[in-house]
N, C-alpha and C positions, 0 to 999 in steps of 0.2 A: 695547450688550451683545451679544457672543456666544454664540448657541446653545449646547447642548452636544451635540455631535454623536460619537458614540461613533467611537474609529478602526478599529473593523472593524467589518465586516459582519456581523450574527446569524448566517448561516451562516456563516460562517467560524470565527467563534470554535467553534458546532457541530462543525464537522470538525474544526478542530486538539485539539476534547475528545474525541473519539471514539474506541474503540478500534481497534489496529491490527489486529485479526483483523473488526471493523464495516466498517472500507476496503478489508479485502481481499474481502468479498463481495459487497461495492455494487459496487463496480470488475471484478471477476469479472463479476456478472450482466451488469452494463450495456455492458462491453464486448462481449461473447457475444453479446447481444441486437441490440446497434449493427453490428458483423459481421454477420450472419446476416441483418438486414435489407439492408445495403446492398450484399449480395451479391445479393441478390435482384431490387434496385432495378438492381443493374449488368446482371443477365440480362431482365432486361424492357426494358431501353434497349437491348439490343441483338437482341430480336426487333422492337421497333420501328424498329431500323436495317436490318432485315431487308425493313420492306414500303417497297416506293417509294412510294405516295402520303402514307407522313408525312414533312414535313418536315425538314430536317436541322436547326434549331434546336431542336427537340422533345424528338428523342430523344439530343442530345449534351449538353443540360440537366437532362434524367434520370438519362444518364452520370455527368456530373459530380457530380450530388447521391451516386449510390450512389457512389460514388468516396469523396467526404467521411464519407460515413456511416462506409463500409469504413474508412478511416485511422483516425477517432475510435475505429471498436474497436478498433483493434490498438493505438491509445495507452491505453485506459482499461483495456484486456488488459494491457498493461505494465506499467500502475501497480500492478497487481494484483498482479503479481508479483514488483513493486516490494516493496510491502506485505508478503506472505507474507517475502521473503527477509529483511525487517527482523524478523518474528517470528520464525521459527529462528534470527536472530544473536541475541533477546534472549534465546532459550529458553536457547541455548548459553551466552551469558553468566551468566545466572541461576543455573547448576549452576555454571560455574567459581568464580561470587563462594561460593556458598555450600560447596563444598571449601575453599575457602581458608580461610573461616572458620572451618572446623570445624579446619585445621591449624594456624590461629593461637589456638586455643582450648588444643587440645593442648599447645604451646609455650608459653602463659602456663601451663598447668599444672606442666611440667615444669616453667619456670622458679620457680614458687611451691616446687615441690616442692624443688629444689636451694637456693634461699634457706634452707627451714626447715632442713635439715642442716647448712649454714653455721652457721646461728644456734646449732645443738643443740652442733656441736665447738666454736662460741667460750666456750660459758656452761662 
């Protein structure tokens, strides 16, 4: 007998429920924060490349961590912006669908309207 092992992950399904204005602040913060650390982490590896008695594996493994850090926010900064620009195409859409339907309203009207004068010159 096989388990029943759900095909996503809890969080996952979490995220792909979540609103798109929820992702674009988590992703905002987290990248901001992820930047701004590993900016930091990059400037401290390199006053530690500054003094001769530390090592050179030291402070080029501290480099590299702020390195990584710095990348992740500028990726999790993009998604965010990712994010946002997917709400302004839906906000944008949202107002187009609903002009239309307000001109396809009209049009069924007029069309009912042009019916009943048919109907009134045939009787």
């Amino acid at each position: 007998m096989k388990p029943d092992i759900p095909k996503k992950a809890p969080g996952q399904r979490l995220v792909k429920q979540m609103p798109l204005r929820t992702k674009w602040l988590l992703c905002a913060g987290v990248g901001l924060l992820l930047f701004g650390f590993g900016i930091s982490v990059v400037s401290s590896a390199a006053t530690l490349k500054a003094d001769p008695t530390i090592n050179f594996s030291r402070w080029f493994i501290m480099g590299l961590y702020g390195l990584i850090l710095t990348n992740l926010g500028l990726v999790c900064f993009g998604q965010a912006v990712r994010f946002r620009v997917l709400m302004d195409i839906n906000k944008k859409f949202n107002k187009q669908e609903k002009e239309m339907n307000k001109h396809i309203k009209k049009l069924n009207h007029l069309g009912e309207v042009l019916r009943n004068k048919e109907d009134k010159k045939g009787k």
